[in-house]
C-alpha positions in Angstrom: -4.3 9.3 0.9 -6.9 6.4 0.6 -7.3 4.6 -2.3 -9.9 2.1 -3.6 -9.4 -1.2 -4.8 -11.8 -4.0 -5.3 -11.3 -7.7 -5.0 -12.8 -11.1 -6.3 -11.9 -14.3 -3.9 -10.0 -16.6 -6.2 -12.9 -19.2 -8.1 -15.7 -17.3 -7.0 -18.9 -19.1 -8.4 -20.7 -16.5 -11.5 -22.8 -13.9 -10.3 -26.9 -15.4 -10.1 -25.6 -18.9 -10.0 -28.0 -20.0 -7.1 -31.3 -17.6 -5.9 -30.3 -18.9 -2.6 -26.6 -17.8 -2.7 -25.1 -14.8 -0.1 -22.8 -12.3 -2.0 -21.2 -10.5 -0.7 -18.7 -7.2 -1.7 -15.7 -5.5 -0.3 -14.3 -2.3 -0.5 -10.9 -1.8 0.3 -9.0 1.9 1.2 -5.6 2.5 2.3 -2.5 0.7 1.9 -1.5 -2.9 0.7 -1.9 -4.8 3.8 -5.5 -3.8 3.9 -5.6 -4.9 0.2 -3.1 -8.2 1.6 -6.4 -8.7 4.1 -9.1 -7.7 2.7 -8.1 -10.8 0.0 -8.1 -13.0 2.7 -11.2 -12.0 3.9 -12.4 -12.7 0.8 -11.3 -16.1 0.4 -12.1 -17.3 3.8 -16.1 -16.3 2.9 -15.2 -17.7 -0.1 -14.3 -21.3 1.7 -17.7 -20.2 3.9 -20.8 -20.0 0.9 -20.3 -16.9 0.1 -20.1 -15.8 -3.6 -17.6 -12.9 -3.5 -18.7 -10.1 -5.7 -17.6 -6.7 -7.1 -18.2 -4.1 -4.4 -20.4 -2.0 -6.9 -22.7 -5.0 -7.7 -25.9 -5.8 -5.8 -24.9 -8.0 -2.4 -26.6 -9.2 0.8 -23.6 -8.0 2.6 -20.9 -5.2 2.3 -17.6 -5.0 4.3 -16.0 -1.6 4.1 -12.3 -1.9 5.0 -10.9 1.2 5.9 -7.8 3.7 6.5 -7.5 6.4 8.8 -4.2 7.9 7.9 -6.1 11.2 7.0 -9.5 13.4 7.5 -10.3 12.8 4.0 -9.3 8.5 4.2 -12.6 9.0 7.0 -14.3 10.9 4.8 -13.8 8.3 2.2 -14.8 5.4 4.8 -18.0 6.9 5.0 -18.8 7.7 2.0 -17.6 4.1 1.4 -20.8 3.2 3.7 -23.2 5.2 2.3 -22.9 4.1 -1.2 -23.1 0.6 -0.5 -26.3 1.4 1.6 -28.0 3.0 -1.2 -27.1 0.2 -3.8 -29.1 -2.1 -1.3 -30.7 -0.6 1.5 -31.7 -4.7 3.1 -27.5 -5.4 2.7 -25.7 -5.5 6.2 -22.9 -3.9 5.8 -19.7 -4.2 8.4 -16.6 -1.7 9.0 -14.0 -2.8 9.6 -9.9 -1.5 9.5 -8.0 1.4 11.1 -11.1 3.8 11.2 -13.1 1.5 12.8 -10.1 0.8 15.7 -9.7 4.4 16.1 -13.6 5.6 15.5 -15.5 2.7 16.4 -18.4 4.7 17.4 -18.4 7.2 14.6 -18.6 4.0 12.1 -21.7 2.4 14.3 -23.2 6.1 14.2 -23.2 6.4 10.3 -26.5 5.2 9.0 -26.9 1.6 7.7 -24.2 0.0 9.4 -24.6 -3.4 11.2 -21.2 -4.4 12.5 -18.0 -2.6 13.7 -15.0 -4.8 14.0 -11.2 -3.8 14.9 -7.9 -4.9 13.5 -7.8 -7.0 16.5 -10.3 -9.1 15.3 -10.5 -8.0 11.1 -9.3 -11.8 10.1 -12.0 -13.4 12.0 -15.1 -11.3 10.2 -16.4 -14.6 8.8 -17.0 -16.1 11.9 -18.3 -13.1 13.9 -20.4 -12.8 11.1 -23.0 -15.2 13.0 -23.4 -12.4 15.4 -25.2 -10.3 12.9 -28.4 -12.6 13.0 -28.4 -11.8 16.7 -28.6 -8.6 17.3 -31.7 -6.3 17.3 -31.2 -3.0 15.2 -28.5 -1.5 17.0 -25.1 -1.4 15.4 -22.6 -4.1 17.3 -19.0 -2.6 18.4 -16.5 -5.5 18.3 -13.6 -3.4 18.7 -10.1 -5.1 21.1 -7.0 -4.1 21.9 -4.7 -4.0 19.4 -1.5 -3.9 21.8 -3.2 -7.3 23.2 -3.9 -8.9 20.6 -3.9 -8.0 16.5 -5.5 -10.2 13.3 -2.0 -11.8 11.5 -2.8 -14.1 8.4 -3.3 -17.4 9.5 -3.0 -19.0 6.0 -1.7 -18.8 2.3 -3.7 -16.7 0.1 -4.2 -18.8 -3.4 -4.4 -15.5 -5.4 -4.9 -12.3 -6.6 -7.7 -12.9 -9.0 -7.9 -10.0 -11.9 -4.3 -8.7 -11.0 -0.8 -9.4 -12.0 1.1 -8.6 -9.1 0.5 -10.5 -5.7 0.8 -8.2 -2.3 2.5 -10.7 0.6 1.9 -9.1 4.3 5.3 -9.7 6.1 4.7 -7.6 8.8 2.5 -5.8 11.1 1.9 -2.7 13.3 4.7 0.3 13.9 6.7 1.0 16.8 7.2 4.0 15.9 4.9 7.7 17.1 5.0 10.2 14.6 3.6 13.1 16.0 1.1 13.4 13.0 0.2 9.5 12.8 -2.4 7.3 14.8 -1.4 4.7 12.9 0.7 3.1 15.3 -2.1 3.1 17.8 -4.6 1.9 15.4 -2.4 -1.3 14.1 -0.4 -2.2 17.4 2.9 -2.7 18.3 5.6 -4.1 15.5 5.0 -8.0 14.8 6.7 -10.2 12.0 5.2 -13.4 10.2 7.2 -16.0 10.3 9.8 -16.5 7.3 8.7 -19.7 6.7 5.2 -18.7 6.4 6.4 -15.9 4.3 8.6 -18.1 1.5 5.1 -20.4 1.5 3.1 -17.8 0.4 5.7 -15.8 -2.1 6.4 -20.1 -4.0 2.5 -20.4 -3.7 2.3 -17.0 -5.7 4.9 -17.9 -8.1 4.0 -21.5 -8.7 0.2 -20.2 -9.8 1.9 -18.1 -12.2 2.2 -14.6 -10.7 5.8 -12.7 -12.0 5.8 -9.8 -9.7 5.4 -10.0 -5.9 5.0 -7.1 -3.6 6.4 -6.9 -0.2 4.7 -5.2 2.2 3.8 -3.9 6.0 2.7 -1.3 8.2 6.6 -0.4 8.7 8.2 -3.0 6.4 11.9 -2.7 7.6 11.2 -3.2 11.0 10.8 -7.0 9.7 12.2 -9.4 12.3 13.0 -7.2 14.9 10.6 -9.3 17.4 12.1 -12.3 15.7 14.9 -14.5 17.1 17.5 -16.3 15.5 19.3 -17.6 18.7 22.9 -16.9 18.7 23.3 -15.6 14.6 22.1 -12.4 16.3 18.4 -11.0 14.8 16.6 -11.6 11.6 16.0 -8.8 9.4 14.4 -7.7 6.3 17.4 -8.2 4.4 17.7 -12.0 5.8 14.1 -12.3 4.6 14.8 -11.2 1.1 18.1 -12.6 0.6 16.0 -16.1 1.1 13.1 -15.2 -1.1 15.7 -14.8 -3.7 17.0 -17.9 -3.4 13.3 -19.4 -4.4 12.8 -21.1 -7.7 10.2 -19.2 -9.9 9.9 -16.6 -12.4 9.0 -13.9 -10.7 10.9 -10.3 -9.5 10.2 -9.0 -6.0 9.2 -5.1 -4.8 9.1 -3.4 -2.0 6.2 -1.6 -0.6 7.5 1.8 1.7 10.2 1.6 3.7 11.6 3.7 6.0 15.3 5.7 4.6 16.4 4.8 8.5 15.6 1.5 7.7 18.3 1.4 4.4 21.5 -0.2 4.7 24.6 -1.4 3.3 23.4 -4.7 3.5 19.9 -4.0 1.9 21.6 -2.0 -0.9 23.8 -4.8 -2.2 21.1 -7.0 -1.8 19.0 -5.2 -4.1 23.0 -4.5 -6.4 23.2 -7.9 -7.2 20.2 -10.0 -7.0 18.1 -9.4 -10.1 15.3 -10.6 -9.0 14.3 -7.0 -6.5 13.4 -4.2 -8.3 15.4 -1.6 -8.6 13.0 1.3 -7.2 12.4 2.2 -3.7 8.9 3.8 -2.1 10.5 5.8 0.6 8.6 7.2 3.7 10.2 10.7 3.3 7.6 13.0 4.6 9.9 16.3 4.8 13.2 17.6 3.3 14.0 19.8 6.3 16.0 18.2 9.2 13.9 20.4 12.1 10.4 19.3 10.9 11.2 15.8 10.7 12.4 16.2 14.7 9.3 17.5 14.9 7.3 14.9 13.4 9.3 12.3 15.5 11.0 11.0 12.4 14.0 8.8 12.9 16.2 10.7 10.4 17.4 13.7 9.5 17.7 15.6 6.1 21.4 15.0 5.8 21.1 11.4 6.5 18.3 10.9 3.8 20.9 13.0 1.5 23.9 10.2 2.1 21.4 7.2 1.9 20.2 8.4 -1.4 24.0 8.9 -2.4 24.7 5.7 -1.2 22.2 4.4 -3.3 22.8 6.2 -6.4 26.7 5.0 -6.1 25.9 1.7 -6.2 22.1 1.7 -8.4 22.4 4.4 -10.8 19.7 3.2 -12.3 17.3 3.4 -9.6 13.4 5.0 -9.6 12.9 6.5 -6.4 8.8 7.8 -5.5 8.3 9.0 -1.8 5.7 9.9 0.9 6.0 13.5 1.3 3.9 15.5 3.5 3.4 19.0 3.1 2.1 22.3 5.7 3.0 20.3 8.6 2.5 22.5 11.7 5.4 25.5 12.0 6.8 24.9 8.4 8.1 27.7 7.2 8.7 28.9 3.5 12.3 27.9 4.0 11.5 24.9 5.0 8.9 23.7 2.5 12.0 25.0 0.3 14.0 22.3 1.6 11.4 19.7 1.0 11.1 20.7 -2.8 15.2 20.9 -3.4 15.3 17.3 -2.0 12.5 16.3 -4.6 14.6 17.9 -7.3 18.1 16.8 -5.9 17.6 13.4 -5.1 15.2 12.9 -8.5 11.6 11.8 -6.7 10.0 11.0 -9.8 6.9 9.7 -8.0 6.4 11.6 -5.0 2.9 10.5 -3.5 2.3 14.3 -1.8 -0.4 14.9 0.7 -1.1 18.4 2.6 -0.9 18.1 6.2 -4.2 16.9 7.5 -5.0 17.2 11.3 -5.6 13.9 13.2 -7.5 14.0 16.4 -5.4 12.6 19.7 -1.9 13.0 18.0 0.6 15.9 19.0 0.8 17.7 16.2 -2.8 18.6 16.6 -2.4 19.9 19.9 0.4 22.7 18.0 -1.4 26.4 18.2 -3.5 27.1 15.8 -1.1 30.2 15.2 1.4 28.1 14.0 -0.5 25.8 11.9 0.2 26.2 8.1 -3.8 27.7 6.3 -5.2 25.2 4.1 -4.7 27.5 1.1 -0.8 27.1 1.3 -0.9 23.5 2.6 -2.5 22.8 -1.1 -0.6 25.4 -2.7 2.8 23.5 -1.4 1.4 20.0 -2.5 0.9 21.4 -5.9 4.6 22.6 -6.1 5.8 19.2 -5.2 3.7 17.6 -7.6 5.2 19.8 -10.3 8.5 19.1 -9.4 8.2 15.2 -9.2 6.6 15.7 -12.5 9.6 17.2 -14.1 11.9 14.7 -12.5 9.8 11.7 -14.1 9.9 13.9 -17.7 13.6 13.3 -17.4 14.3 10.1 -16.5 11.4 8.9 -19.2 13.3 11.0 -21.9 16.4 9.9 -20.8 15.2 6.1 -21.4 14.6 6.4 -24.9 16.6 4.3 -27.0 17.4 2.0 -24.5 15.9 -1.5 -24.0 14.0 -3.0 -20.9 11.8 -5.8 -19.8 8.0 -5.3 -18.7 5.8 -7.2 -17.4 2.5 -6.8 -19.3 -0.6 -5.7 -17.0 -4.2 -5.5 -16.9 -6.0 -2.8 -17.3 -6.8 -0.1 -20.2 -4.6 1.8 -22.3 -5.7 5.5 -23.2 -4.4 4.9 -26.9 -5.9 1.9 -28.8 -3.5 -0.7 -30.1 -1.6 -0.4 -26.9 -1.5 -2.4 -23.7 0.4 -1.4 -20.6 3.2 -3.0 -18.9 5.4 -2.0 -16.3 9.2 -2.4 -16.0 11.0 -3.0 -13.1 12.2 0.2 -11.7 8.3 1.0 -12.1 8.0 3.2 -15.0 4.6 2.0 -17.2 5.2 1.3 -20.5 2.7 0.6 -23.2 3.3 -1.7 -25.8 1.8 -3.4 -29.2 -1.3 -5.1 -28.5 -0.1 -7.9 -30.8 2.8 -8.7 -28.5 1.7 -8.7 -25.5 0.0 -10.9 -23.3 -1.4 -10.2 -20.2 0.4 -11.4 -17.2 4.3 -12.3 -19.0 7.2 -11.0 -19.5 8.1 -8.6 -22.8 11.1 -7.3 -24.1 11.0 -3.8 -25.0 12.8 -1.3 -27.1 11.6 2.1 -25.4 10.8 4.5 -28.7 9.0 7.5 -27.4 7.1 9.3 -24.4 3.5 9.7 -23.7 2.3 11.7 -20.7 3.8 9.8 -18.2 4.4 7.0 -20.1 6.8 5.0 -22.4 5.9 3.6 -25.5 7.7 0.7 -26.6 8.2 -1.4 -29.3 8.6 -5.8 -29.1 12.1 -6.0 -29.3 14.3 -9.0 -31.5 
């Protein structure tokens, strides 16, 4: 599911500093490396004259940068458009991202819109912006090949400006063809940034100040698998991380989703003894059943998720585990949504990021008979028992953290009860904290006293 986040370009000049200044706002869906680009974006225009401004302000220009993992992420995308068209009907406004790869005509069809440009070209949007001023009313389509040729960072972002944790793009596109997923065809084939960019951008993080850094890609542990290391044999995720480790800074390192085929022995005693990664994993689970995942082209099967997990749990008992998990995929049975909800409970998911099925256009799971496609009704109806269940999982691992003592790192952002501030630890569980003790961006040790919602209260510990 899409989600919206809105960013600032590090040192952006104050809102009405010049009646002759461009601002400009973007509006970001989806997943961290859209939020990793859509940042860069923003800096580049930034570097360019333009005063970078929240996406709900008053701007000359709009860029919508958008997913397309679901129906309702296109919904959102245009809905995204609309909004901003209505807060200034003079603004140009550009789409840009997965929906506009895949839908490129849909975007230039939705009224208001000036500019449609594809992943291949997403990094480039403030130079193609000249073509804007040279068109005549209707919409430009700027969409490539993304198997040809894809947008990858060509320089350090300085910062994250308003946030406390830094996303760092490592790698790009999937190889992979899910039989429910476009995204592969939307982002391109599998590409890695090179490690030295990568170490460049994760010391430039931490020497600005920023404690936590998030890893991330389009199918993270593919990292380095188009990368050479001559005859050491290939460079892997692992190989990346064991270096950012060795980095000077004080900061502590996450991983964005990562696939359970891609979990290792390496990987898990990298993450057993090097303090500095986080001790909770975001897996791309999607189903608990062994025949649906053959079905959706997954590159596991239930049994092997079980052992990883185990394999895991042996060696990080204290690990927080969340999930992708996708539920009323085409033929899924009763029994087999079963499956899915024992492996929430079993393997203790306490943050399971569920989704009902949703149809994509052009994949093969859409072309399944409508006979043996799960109703909506029950889709939801499944989500909602998934949700439950993850929900009592995180009830009692929060409970069963009381007592004990933890480190957070305090965060921006509002508190539901006053006096508080929240934090988060590492293995991700938020924790709110004394007002009076905590500061906004550093590190807090905490005594964890009680349980709010899905929450831990805490006290300053010493």
């Amino acid at each position: 599911m899409s989600s919206s986040t809105r960013c600032r370009a590090p040192n952006d000049r104050p809102s009405g500093s010049s009646a002759a200044e461009r601002r400009v706002g973007i509006t970001t869906l989806g997943c961290k490396v859209n939020a990793f680009e859509s940042h860069l974006i923003a800096q580049k225009l930034s570097a360019s004259d333009w005063t970078v401004v929240d996406d709900r302000e008053i701007a000359d220009l709009y860029i919508i940068n958008t997913c397309t993992v679901t129906q309702e992420a296109d919904r959102q995308a245009r809905q995204a458009v609309r909004r901003a068209a209505r807060r200034n009907p003079r603004a140009q406004i550009v789409v840009t991202g997965c929906y506009a790869q895949m839908s490129a005509q849909a975007c230039a069809d939705i009224p208001g819109v000036d500019l449609v440009i594809g992943n291949d070209r997403k990094l480039d949007i403030d130079i193609l912006l000249a073509s804007l001023s040279q068109q005549s009313g209707t919409p430009r389509i700027m969409v490539g090949d993304v198997d040809q040729h894809v947008s990858l960072p060509d320089r350090l972002l300085t910062g994250y400006s308003g946030q406390t944790r830094a996303f760092v793009q490592v790698q790009q596109g999937c190889n992979q063809a899910c039989t429910f997923c476009i995204i592969h065809r939307a982002r391109g084939a599998s590409r890695s940034l090179p490690p030295t960019m990568v170490k460049q951008q994760v010391e430039g993080f931490a020497n600005v100040g920023y404690r936590e850094v998030v890893i991330c890609g389009v199918d993270l542990g593919a990292y380095g698998q188009d990368l050479s290391s001559g005859a050491a044999g290939s460079y892997c995720l692992a190989d990346l991380l064991a270096e950012l480790c060795d980095l000077t800074g004080d900061f502590r390192i996450r991983l964005s989703s990562i696939d359970p085929a891609h979990i290792d022995a390496r990987l898990i005693a990298l993450i057993k003894h090097q303090p500095r990664l986080c001790p909770h994993l975001h897996l791309s689970l999607q189903s608990g059943n062994s025949l649906i995942l053959k079905r959706m082209k997954r590159r596991y099967s239930a049994e092997q998720v079980y052992a990883t997990v185990a394999d895991l749990r042996h060696h990080l008992p204290e690990l927080v585990l969340s999930a992708d998990i996708m539920a009323g995929f085409p033929t899924e049975t009763e029994a087999q949504f079963e499956d899915t909800l024992t492996m929430v409970k079993r393997l203790e998911i306490a943050f399971p990021h569920v989704f009902p099925y949703s149809s994509r256009p052009g994949t093969p799971a859409a072309r399944i008979p409508q006979v043996k496609q799960v109703p909506q009704t029950e889709r939801k109806a499944r989500a909602k028992s998934l949700r439950q269940a993850g929900a009592q999982v995180r009830s009692k691992l929060l409970h069963a953290r009381l007592g004990s003592t933890g480190r957070i790192l305090v965060e921006s952002g509002s508190c539901p009860l006053p006096g508080l501030q929240k934090g988060r630890a590492a293995d991700y569980l938020e924790v709110w904290v004394p007002v009076s003790g905590a500061q906004i961006g550093q590190w807090v040790d905490v005594v964890y006293r009680s349980v709010h919602g899905d929450a831990l209260i805490a006290g300053v510990a010493g």
